[in-house]
N, C-alpha and C positions, 0 to 999 in steps of 0.2 A: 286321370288316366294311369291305370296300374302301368309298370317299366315291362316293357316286352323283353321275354326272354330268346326269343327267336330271331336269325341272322336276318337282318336288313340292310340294305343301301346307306343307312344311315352308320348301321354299327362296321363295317366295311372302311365308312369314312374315316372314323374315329379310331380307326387302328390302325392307321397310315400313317404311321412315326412321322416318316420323312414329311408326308403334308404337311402334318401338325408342325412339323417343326419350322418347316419352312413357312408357312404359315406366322407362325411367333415372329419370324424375322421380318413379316414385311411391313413395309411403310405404313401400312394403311392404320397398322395400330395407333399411328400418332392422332386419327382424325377420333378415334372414341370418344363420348363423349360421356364426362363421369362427373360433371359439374354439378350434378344431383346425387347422393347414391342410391337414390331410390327412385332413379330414372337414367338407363345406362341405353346408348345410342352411337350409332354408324351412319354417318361424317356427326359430324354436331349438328344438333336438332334445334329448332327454331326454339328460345324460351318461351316455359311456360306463362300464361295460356295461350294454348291452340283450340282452334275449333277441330272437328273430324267429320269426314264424307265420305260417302261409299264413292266406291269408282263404279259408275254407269254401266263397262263391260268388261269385270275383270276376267273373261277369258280372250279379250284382243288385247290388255296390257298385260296379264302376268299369266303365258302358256304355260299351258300343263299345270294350273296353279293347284287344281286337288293332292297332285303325286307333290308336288313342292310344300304343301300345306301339312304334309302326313310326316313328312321328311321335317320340317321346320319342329314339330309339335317334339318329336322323338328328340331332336337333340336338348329342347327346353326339356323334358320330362328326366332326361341322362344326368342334366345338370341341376336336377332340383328345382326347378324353378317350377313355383307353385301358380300355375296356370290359371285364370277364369276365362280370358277367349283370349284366339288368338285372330286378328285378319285383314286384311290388306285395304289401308285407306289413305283418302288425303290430310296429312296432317299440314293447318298453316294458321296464322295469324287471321285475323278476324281482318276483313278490308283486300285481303289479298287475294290476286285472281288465279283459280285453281289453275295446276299444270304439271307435267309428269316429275317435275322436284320433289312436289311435295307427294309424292305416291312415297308410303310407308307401310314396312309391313310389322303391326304394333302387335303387341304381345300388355294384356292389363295382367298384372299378375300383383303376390302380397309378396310385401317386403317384409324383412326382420332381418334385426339386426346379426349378420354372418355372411349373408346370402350376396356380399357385391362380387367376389370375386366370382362368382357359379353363375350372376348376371355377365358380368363380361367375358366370360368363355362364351358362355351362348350366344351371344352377341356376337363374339369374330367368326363361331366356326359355322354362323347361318349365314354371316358373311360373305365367308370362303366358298358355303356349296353354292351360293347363288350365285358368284363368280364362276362359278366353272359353266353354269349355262346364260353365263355373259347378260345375268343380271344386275342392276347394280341400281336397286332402291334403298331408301334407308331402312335401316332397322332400329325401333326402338322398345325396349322394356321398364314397364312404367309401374308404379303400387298404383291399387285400386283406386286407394285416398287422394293420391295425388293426381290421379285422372277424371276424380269426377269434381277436384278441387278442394284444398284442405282446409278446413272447417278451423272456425275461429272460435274464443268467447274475449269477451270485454275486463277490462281493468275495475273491478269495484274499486279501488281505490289506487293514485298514483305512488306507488313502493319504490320505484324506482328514481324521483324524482324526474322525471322523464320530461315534465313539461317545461320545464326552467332548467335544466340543463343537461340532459344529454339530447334530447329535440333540435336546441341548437347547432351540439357539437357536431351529431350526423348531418346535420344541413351543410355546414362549414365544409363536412368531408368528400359529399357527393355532388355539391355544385359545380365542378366542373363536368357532368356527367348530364342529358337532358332529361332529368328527374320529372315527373307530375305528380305524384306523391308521396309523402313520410308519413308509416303508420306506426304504431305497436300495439300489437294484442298480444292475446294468449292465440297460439296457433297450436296444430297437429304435429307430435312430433315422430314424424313415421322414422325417422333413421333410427331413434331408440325401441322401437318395439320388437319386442322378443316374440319369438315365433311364439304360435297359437294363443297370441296375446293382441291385446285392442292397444292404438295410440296411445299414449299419453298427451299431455299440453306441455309446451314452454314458451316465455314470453318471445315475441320474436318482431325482431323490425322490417317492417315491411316496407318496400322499396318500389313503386313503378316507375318504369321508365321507357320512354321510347329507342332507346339505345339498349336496351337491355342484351340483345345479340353482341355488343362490342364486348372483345375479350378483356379490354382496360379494366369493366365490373368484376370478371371470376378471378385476374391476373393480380389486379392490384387495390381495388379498393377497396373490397367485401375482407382482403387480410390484411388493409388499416386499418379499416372497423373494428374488426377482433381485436387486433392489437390495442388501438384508443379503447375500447370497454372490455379488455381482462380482467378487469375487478367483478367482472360480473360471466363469465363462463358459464351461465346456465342461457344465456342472451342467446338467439340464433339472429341469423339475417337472412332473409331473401328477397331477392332482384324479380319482377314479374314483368311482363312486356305489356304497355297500354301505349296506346297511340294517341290517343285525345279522349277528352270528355264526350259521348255520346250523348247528343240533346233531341231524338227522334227515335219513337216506340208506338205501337199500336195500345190506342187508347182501353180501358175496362167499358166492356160493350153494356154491360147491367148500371154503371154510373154515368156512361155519356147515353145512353137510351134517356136516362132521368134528366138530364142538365138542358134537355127542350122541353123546357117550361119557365112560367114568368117568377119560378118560388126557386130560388139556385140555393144548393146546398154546398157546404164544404169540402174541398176536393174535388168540387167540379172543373170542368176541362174549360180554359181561356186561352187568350191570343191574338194574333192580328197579323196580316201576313201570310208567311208560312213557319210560323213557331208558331211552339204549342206548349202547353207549361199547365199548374195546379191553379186554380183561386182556391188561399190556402183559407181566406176566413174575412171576417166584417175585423173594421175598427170603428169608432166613433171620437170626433176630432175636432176638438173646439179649435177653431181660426181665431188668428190675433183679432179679426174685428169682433169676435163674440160668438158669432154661428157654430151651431156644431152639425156636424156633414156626416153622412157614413161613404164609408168607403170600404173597396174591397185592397184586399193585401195579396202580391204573389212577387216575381223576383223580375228585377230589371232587364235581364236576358232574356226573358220573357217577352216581356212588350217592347221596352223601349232601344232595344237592341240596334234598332235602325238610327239611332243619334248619336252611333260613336262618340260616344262624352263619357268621360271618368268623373265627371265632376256631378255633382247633384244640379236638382231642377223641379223651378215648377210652375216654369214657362214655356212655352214652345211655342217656335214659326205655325205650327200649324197642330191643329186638334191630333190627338194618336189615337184611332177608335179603337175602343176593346171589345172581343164577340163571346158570346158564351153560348153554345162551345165553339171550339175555334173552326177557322176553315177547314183545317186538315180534316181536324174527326166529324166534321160536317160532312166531307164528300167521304170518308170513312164509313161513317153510318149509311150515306145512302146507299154507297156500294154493296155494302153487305146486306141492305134488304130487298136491291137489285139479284143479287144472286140465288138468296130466298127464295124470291117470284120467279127465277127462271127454274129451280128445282121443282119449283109446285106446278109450272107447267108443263115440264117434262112425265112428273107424275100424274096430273090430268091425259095427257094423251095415251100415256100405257095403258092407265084405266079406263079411258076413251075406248081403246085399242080393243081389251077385253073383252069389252062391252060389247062390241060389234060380234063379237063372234060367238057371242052366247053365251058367256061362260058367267055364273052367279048375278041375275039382270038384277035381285034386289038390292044384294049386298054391294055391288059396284057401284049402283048407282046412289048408293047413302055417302059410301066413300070419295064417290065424283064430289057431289055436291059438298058436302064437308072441306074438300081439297080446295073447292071452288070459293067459299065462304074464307077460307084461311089465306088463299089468295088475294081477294079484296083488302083484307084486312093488312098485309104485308105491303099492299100499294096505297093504302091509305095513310101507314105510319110512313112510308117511304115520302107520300105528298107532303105531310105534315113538317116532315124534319127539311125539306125541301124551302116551304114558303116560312117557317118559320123566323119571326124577327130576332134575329141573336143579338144585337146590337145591348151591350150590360152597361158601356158608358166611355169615357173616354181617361187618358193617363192623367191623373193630376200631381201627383210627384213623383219623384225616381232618385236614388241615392248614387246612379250611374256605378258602374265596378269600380270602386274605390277603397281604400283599406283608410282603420280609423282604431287608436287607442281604445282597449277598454279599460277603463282609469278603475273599474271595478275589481278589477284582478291585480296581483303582484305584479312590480313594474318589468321582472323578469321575462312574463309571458304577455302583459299588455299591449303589446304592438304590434301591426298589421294584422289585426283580425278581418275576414270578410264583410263588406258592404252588399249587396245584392239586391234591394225591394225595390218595389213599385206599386204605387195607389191606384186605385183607379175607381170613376167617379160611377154609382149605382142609379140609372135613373129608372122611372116608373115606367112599364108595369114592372121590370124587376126589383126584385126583392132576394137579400143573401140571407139565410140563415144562418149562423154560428153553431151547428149542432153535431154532433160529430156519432157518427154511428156504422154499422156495417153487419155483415153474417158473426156472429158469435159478441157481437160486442152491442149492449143495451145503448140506445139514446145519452145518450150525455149534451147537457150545456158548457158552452165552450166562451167565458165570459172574463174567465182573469188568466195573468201572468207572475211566472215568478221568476227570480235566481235561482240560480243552481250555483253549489262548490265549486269550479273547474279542475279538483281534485278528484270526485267524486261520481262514481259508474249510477243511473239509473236506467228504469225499466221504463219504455216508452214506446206511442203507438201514432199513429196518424193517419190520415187517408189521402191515399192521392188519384189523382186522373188515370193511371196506366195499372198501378198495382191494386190499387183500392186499399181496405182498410188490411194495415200491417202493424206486428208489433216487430221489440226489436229494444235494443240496447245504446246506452249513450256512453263509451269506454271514459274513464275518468282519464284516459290518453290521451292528446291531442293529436292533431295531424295539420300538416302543412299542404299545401293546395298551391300549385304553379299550373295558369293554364297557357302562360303564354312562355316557349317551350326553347330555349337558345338550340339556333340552326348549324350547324356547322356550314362554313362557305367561304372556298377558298383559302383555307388552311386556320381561319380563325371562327371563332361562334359571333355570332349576330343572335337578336333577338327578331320572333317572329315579327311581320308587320302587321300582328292582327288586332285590331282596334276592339275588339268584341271582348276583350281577354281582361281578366285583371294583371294590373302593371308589376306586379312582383309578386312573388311568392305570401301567399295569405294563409294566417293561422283560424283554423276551426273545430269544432265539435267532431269528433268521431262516429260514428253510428253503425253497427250490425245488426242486421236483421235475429228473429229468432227463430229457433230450427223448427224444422215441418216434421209432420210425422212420422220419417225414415231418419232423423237424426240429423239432416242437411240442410245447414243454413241457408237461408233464402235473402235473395236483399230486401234492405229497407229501403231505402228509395230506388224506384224505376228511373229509366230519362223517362221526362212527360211528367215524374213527381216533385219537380222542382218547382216551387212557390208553395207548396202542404206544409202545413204550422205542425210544430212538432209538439208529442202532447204527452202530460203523464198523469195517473191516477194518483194525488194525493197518498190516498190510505195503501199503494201498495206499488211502491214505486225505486225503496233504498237496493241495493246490490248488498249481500253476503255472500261470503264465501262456506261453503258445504259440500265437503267432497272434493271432487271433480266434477261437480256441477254448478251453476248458479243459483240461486234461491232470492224470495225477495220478499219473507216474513220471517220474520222469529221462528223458534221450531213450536214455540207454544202457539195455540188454540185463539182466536181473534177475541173468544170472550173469557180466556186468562183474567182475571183479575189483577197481577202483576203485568199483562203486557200491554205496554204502551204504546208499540211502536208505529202502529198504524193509525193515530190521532193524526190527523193535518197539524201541521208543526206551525203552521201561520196562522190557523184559528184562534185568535185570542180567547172565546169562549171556550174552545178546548181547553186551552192553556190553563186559563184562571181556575177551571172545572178539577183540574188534574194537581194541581199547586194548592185546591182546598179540602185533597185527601180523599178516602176511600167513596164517599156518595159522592161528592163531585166527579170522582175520578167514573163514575157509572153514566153521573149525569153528561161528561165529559164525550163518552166511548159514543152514546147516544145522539151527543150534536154531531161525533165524527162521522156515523153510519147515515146519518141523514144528507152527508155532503160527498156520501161516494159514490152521487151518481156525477160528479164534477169531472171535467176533464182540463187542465192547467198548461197552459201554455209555455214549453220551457225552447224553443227553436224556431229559425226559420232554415227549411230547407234548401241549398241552393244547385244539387250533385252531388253525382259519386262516381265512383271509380271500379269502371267492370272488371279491369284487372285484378284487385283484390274483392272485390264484393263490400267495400265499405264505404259510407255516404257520410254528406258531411250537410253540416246545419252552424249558422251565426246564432248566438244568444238572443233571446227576443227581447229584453231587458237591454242589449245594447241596439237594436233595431228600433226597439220605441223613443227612446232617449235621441238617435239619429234625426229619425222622425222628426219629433218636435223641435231638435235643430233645425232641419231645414227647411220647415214648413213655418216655423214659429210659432207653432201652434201647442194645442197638449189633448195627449189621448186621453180623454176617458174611460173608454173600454176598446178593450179586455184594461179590466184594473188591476191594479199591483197589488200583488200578493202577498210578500215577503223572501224570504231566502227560505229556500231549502235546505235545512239542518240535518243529521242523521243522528237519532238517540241511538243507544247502543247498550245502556249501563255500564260502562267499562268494561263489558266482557271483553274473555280473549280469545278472537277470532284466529283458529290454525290450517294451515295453507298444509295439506300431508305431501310428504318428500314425491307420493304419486303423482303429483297433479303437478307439480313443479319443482325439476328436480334442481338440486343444488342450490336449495335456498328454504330457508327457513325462517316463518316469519309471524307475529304476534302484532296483529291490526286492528288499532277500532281510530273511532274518527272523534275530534272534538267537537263538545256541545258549546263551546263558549269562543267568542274573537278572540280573546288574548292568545291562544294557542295550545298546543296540548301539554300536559305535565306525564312527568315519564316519573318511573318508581322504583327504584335501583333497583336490580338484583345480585351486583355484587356487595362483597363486604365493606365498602365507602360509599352506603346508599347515603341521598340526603333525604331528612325530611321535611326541610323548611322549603314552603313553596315559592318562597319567593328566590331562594337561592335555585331551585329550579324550573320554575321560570326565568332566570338570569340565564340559564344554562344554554337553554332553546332560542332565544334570543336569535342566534344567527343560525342556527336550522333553515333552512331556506324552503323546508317541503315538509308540512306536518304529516306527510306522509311517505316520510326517507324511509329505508331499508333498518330495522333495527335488529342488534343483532340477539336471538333470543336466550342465549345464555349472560344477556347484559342486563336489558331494558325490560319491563312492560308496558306497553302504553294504553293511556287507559285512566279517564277521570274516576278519581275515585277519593272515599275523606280514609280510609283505610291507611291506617301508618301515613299520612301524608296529609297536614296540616293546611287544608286549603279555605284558603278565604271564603267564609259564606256565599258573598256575592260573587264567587266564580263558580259555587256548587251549580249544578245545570239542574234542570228539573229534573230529571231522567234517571238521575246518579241512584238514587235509591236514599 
């Protein structure tokens, strides 16, 4: 909107010294709210995220609102503030019941970095004029980004040693606070973007909380945090509002259509009750007497929620039947082909209607009949999902929410990882598939499992009940997971009484979805995707960094001759093929392309968190291992894969000051356990390996911050005398 040169109401305003000034004096400025700078607000505004509603009839709540609306627009346009709409809604948290508090009159506009003070003029003096006709909603101005929710990406690697010790230290500092999650990714960083300029990223610690409206977070802990991580000022923090985990979503109508049938695929919809959750996949399970069973996999919260037990089991008072698919999306579906059948009768009678009165007697009556035949068919899938026997089989073990070492990891981040699954037994006529497939993604067999680094970002996909088939990222971050939430009561905190909950704070996998075709992250797990086995493609699965983007190949060409990287790294025939030189290394590339139509099991899914859009998953590798504890038993399939390695050749991957600023950094990952060897770059390099590997020794994070006018990191025989048997294949 060009700046009007002609006298208004508004410019009238704005030249009233005396208002203005009186105005600056009054109280009201103490209630602004600037806790964002790229979201400035009158009184303080619920934290972010809110939902937003139109008001039903904004001309009985806000008179006169067009002449107020022209008047609002001018003083944002006076003050610079670069507009995309502006107009009067309900802003509130998710669960909360609408009411004239949350009537707001919001302004989306873009930020850049200059623009807060010209936010907060606009802010009091639409204030001021709404006071004068004794309105008094809020007002808030928000960036674009941060309205439609600011976009994330994942950690390829942990830099910041995040998971063994600053994860702890923010845990330590916000538990007095009723936290449900610690995250860190790369976020949006809209306070630094310079006009006519796109975001950049910087790592940022992500925070939900149900308290998150209490001022103790802006007042005093978010400037402990800074203060405990100044070593690292490129860090941001923010506080998000989430109330609880949400475990109830409408299911994907194209995969529960499919899941009434006696052949059940992955990702189909299960349950008992009124929960409803993924069957993420088949196991195969030799019992200590010998027998091997198959059995389906999804999460404890899922079925056996009803046995308030943290303890594992794989007995019970009484049978737990499991349905496939569950009640919910059972009366779901027929609903929705109940509603079908009344549209197609309403349209038979129009046509009816027509028809009677002469109007086109051949063509109505093809389109009658047609209507009428599509009709039947709507009542007869509606009969069929009706009588249909969903009964898949009943719970035969359960790990109950419980948290348990994973002795596989550093003993720094080994404890309290999440416990979550649940078995359940497949009887005939059903039958699970392990197949994993969806729109854009081919058939794949879903038959083994591996490790993964817990340092290390992958590219991963799965399918569940509500989302259907997603891909999406595994941040080499972790995240901490509290569902059961301390109450405040009475002047001191209590702990909820809710038995459903895991008993403390549990460490797990990170997960973000990956972006749609507008740029906007999407989640990876829905509620309703919990018990979906998390999955990733072999040959094209590592995190690099490139740019400001992610990548997840070499930049060379798949049939490079030098590129390795997309060999399955646990194929021993790759291996040996690649280790006997140029034809093998052909014959090598050849058994790898033969294996990518495979899909590897590296997760189980158990939730996520709407407030930031990030989902969390337990290692399946310590989920199988649980298993066979407490069943006594041993899986056969999905069979063990090996670890997940990342070859790299010691190149050196650069992070540009764009993309993150105030930090500069030179990262590749080792191909070998002993750990990585670094290769001076100042004037007291060493070049005996074993004197540095002595070095590293107490490095605690093969993946610390190093500094790049120091170190490169980076296997390599180059000036640095390394033991044959630590050469990795890959080195060159």
């Amino acid at each position: 909107m060009k700046r009007s040169k002609e006298s208004s109401h508004i410019n009238s305003f704005l030249e009233n010294v005396e208002l203005k000034a009186q105005f600056q004096k009054s109280p009201n400025m103490a209630q602004i709210d600037e806790r964002l700078p790229y979201r400035i607000g009158l009184p303080l505004l619920p934290v972010l995220p809110v939902q937003t509603f139109p008001l039903a009839n904004v001309a009985d709540q806000f008179p006169g609102a067009s002449n107020h609306r022209r008047v609002i627009l001018e003083i944002l346009d006076n003050n610079r503030v670069h507009v995309y709409h502006s107009e009067i809604v309900y802003r509130l948290h998710a669960g909360d019941k609408l009411s004239d508090d949350y009537i707001t009159i919001m302004t989306v506009a873009r930020f850049w970095n200059g623009c807060i003070q010209s936010w907060k003029d606009a802010t009091m003096q639409i204030h001021q004029y709404l006071s004068e006709f004794n309105l008094h909603y809020a007002i808030e101005i928000i960036d674009f980004a941060a309205y439609r929710g600011l976009q994330s990406l994942p950690f390829p690697t942990d830099i910041y040693n995040w998971n063994r010790s600053l994860l702890p230290l923010v845990q330590s500092l916000v538990d007095r606070h009723q936290w449900i999650t610690i995250n860190m990714l790369y976020q949006e960083y809209v306070e630094g973007r310079r006009e006519d300029q796109a975001s950049t990223y910087r790592p940022t610690v992500i925070v939900t909380a149900r308290d998150a409206n209490d001022s103790s977070w802006w007042n005093k802990t978010l400037p402990t945090l800074r203060t405990a991580l100044q070593k690292y000022p490129e860090i941001r923090f923010e506080v998000l509002y989430e109330q609880h985990f949400i475990i109830a979503a409408s299911p994907n109508s194209k995969l529960l259509s499919q899941a009434f049938s006696n052949v059940i695929c992955s990702g189909s919809s299960c349950g008992n009750g009124t929960r409803t959750g993924t069957l993420g996949g088949q196991i195969y399970l030799k019992e200590s007497k010998g027998t091997t069973i198959k059995l389906g996999i999804t999460n404890h919260h899922v079925l056996a929620y009803k046995l308030n037990s943290k303890e594992p089991s794989t007995s019970f008072l009484a049978d737990i039947p499991v349905e496939c698919p569950s009640n919910e999306d059972t009366e779901f579906q027929v609903a929705t082909e109940e509603v079908a059948i009344e549209q197609q009768n309403r349209m038979i009678a129009q046509l009816e209607s027509q028809l009677l009165g002469g109007e086109n007697v051949d063509g109505l009556s093809s389109e009658i009949a047609k209507a009428k035949t599509y009709r039947e068919e709507l009542n007869e899938r509606k009969t069929r999902y009706q009588d249909f026997n969903r009964t898949m089989g009943k719970v035969y073990a359960t790990s109950g929410l419980r948290i348990r070492e994973n002795t596989k990891y550093d003993k720094s981040m080994s404890e309290s990882w999440a416990l979550d699954w649940c078995l359940s037994t497949i009887v005939p006529p059903r039958i699970l598939l392990n197949m994993f497939g969806g729109p854009g993604f081919p058939a794949r067999t879903v038959d083994k499992y591996c490790e993964i680094n817990p340092n290390q970002g992958y590219r991963v996909f799965k399918q569940g009940r509500t989302s259907g088939a997603t891909t999406g990222y595994i941040s080499a971050t972790q995240s901490l997971v509290r569902r059961a939430i301390p109450e405040p009561e009475n002047g001191s905190t209590v702990m909820l009484a809710d038995l459903s909950m895991f008993p403390e704070p549990v460490r797990c996998h990170a997960m973000i979805g990956e972006r749609g075709p507008r740029g906007i992250s999407a989640k990876f797990i829905e509620p309703g995707d919990s018990g979906s086995l998390v999955l990733l493609d072999p040959s094209h699965c590592m995190l690099k960094r490139e740019g400001t983007e992610i990548a997840f190949r070499d930049h060379k060409a798949p049939n490079d001759s030098d590129n390795l990287d997309w060999i399955p790294l646990w194929d021993d025939d790759a291996l040996r093929a690649v280790k006997a030189g140029p034809a093998g290394i052909h014959k090598g590339k050849e058994k790898a392309r033969l294996n990518s139509d495979e899909a590897i099991i590296v997760g189980l899914a158990f939730g996520n968190s709407d407030g930031c859009l990030v989902s969390y998953m337990t290692p399946i590798d310590l989920v199988v291992r649980d298993i066979e504890l407490v069943t006594s038993g041993t899986v056969l399939e999905p069979r063990f894969a090996g670890l997940v390695n990342t070859p790299n050749h010691g190149q050196r991957i650069t992070l540009p000051s764009k993309f993150l600023h105030g930090f500069d950094s030179y990262l590749t990952t080792p191909l070998f356990r002993q750990g990585p060897v670094l290769k001076a770059r100042n004037p007291q390099h060493k070049t005996d390996a074993s004197e540095i590997l002595t070095d590293v020794q107490n490095i605690p994070n093969s993946y610390c911050p190093i500094d790049a006018t120091n170190v490169f990191l980076g296997p390599s025989r180059e000036k640095v005398n390394i033991p044959d048997e630590m050469i990795p294949l890959w080195s060159g």
